[in-house]
C-alpha positions in Angstrom: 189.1 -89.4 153.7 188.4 -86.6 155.9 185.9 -83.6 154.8 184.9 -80.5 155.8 182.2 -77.8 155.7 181.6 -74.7 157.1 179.0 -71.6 156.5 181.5 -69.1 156.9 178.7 -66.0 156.9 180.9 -64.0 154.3 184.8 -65.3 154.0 186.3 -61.4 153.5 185.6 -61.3 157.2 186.3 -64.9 158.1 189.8 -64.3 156.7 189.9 -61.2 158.9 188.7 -63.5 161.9 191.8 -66.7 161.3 190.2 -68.5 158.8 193.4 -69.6 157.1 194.5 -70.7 160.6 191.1 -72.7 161.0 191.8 -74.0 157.3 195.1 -75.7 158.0 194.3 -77.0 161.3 191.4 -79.0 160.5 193.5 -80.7 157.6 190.8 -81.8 155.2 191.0 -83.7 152.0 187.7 -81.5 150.7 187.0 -78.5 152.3 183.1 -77.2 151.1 182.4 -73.3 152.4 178.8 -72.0 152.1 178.0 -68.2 152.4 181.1 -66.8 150.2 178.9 -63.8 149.6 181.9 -62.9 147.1 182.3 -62.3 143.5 184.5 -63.4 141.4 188.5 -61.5 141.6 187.3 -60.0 145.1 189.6 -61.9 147.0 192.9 -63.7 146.3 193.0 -67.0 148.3 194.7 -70.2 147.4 196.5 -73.0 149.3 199.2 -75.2 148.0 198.2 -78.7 147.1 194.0 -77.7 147.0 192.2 -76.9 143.7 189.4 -74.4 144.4 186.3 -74.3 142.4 183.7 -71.0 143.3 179.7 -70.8 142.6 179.2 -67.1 142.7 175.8 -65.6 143.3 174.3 -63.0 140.4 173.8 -60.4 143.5 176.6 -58.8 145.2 177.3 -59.8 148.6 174.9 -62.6 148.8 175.3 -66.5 149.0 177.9 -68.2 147.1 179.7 -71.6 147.7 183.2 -73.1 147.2 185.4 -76.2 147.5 189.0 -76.8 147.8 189.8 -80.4 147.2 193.1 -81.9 147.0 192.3 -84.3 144.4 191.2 -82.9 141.3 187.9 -83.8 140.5 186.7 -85.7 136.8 184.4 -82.3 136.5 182.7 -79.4 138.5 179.0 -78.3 138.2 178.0 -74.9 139.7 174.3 -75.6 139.8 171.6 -78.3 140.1 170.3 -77.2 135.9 167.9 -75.0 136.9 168.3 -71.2 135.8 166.1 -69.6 138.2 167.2 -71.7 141.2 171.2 -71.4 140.0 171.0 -67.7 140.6 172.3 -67.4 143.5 175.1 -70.1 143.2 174.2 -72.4 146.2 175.6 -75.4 144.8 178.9 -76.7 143.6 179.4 -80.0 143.0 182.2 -82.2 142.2 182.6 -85.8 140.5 185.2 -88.1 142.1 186.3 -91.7 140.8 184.3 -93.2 143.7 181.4 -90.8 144.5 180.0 -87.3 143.6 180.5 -84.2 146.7 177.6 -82.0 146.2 178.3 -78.6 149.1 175.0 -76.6 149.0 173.4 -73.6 151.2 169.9 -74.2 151.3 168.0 -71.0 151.0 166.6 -69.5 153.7 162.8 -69.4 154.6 163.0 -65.9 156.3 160.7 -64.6 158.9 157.2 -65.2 158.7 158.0 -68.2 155.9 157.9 -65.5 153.8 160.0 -67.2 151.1 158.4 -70.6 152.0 157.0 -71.7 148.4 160.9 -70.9 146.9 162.3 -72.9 149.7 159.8 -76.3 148.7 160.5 -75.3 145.6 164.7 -75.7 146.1 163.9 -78.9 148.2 162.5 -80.4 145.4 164.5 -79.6 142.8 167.9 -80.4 144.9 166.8 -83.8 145.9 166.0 -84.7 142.2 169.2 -83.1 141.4 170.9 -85.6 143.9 169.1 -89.0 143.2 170.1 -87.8 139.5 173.3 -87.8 140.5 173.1 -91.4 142.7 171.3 -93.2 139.5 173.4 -91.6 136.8 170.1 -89.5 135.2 170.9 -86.4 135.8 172.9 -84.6 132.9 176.3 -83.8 133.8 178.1 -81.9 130.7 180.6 -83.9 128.4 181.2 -87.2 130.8 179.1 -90.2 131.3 176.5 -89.9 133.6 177.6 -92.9 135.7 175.7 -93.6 138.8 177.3 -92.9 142.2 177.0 -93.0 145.5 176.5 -89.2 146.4 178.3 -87.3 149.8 176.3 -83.9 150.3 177.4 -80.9 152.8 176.3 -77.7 153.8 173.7 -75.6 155.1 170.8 -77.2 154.9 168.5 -74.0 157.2 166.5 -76.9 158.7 166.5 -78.8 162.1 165.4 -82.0 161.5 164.1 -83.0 164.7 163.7 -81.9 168.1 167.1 -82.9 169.4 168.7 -80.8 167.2 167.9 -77.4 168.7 167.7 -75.6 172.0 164.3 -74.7 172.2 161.8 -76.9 169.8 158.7 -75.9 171.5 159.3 -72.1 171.0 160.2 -72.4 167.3 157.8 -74.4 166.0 156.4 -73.2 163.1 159.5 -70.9 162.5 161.9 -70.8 159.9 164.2 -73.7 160.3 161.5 -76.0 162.4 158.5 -75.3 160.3 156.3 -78.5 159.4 157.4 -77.8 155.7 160.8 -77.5 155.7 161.4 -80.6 158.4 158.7 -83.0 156.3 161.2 -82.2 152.9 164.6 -83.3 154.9 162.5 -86.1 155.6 161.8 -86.7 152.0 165.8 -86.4 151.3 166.7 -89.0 153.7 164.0 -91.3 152.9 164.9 -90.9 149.1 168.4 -92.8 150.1 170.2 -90.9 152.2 171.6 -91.0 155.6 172.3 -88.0 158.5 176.2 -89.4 159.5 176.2 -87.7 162.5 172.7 -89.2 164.2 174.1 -92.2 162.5 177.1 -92.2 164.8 175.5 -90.1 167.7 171.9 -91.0 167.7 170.5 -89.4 171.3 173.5 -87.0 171.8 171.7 -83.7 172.9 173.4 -80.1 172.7 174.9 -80.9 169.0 174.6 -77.5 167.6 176.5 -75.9 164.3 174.8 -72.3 164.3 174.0 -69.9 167.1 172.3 -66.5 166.3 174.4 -63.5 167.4 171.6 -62.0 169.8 171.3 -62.7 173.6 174.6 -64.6 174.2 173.2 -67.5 172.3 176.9 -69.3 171.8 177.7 -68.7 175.1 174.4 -70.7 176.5 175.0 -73.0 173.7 171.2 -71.7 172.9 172.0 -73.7 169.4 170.5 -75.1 166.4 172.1 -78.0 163.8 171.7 -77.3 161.0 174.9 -78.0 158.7 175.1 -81.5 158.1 176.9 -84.3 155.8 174.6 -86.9 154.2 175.7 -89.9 152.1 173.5 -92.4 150.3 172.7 -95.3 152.4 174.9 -97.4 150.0 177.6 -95.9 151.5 176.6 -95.5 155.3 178.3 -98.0 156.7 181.8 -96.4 155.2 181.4 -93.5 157.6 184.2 -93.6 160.1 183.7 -90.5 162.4 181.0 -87.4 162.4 182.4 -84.2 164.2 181.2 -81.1 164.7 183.6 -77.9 166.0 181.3 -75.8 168.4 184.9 -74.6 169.8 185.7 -72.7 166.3 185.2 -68.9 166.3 185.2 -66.5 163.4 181.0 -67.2 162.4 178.0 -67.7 163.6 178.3 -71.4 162.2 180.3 -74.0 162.8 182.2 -76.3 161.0 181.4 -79.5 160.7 183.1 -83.1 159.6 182.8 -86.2 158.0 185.5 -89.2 158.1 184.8 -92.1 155.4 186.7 -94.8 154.0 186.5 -95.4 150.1 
């Protein structure tokens, strides 16, 4: 099974930029998108032989996530339960016969960790959204809440360790590499959850999935990595292949990939 995300930093102007193109030539079975920023009937895209399921932000122009799946999933929840947190549609998750595919865009600490407490606050409440999820306890509408192995995707705003930016030293304490936000990704992977791509490519430097659009920063590969795909560790050792496509244009992410056998 081959899977796909990508912070697409508004898909109006992806599309503009060959997303359709990009869509088709990476070929996936699940294809998650983070940033939308779209509501819903503001643009009319479909491809034959995907369902699409949206999670729209209440502000205009802001956030927003979306699958496209080719397999129709058992059922689709567009937030973790929480009113305050599911505001800005940053997750959409879909239940599968074998597992549960949770895309989410983590929200942003800002400059000066100005939104800092909302951002613990999200970590929080998404990882007991997830373990909910893996142990069958959280509530999950008319179905059976039977446990599964959980495959989550997106932008996560955090680099994890110092390998997985160009400049640590510099951007300590920043958004992205603050002590907070890299000690609650710890908490997520040591709840039961694995990184596949350091699982695959533990020491490879120069792995980056965002660039900012200042000083030529994509050009000097002046990166960070921050879109990932975890899976429960139960899992782990189904994970064929962790890509990510530094050579795709049309945003200032990336996308990224995940190949595992069911």
């Amino acid at each position: 099974m081959r899977l796909v995300s990508w912070n697409v930093n508004g898909l109006r102007a992806a599309v503009n930029k060959g997303f359709e193109e990009t869509f088709a030539t990476l070929n996936a079975d699940v294809f998650a998108l983070q940033e939308t920023k779209l509501q819903e009937g503001q643009l009319d895209i479909e491809f034959p032989g995907y369902h699409s399921y949206w999670s729209y932000a209440q502000k205009k122009g802001y956030s927003g996530t979306a699958v496209f799946t080719r397999e129709e999933p058992l059922q689709v929840l567009h937030g973790i339960g929480d009113e305050y947190l599911d505001a800005e549609g940053r997750v959409c998750a879909l239940e599968f016969p074998a597992f549960w595919f949770v895309d989410v865009y983590t929200p942003n600490a800002q400059q000066g960790l100005a939104r800092i407490d909302h951002r613990m606050q999200w970590d929080d409440a998404f990882r007991e959204f997830c373990l909910g999820l893996q142990e069958g306890t959280t509530p999950v509408g008319p179905h059976a809440a039977n446990p599964k192995p959980v495959v989550m995707c997106g932008d996560f705003n955090v680099a994890h360790n110092e390998i997985d930016l160009k400049n640590p030293g510099p951007n300590r304490g920043n958004a992205g590499f603050s002590d907070e936000e890299r000690g609650k990704f710890t908490e997520l992977l040591d709840a039961g959850f694995t990184d596949t791509f350091r699982l695959l490519h533990p020491d490879l430097p120069g792995a980056y999935s965002w660039w900012s659009y200042r000083g030529r920063a994509r050009e000097n590969n002046t990166g960070w990595r921050i879109d990932y795909f975890l899976v429960s560790n139960s899992i782990a050792d189904k994970v064929r292949s962790a890509s990510i496509y530094s050579e795709v244009l049309g945003s200032d992410h990336c996308p990224v990939a995940l190949g595992i056998e069911f």
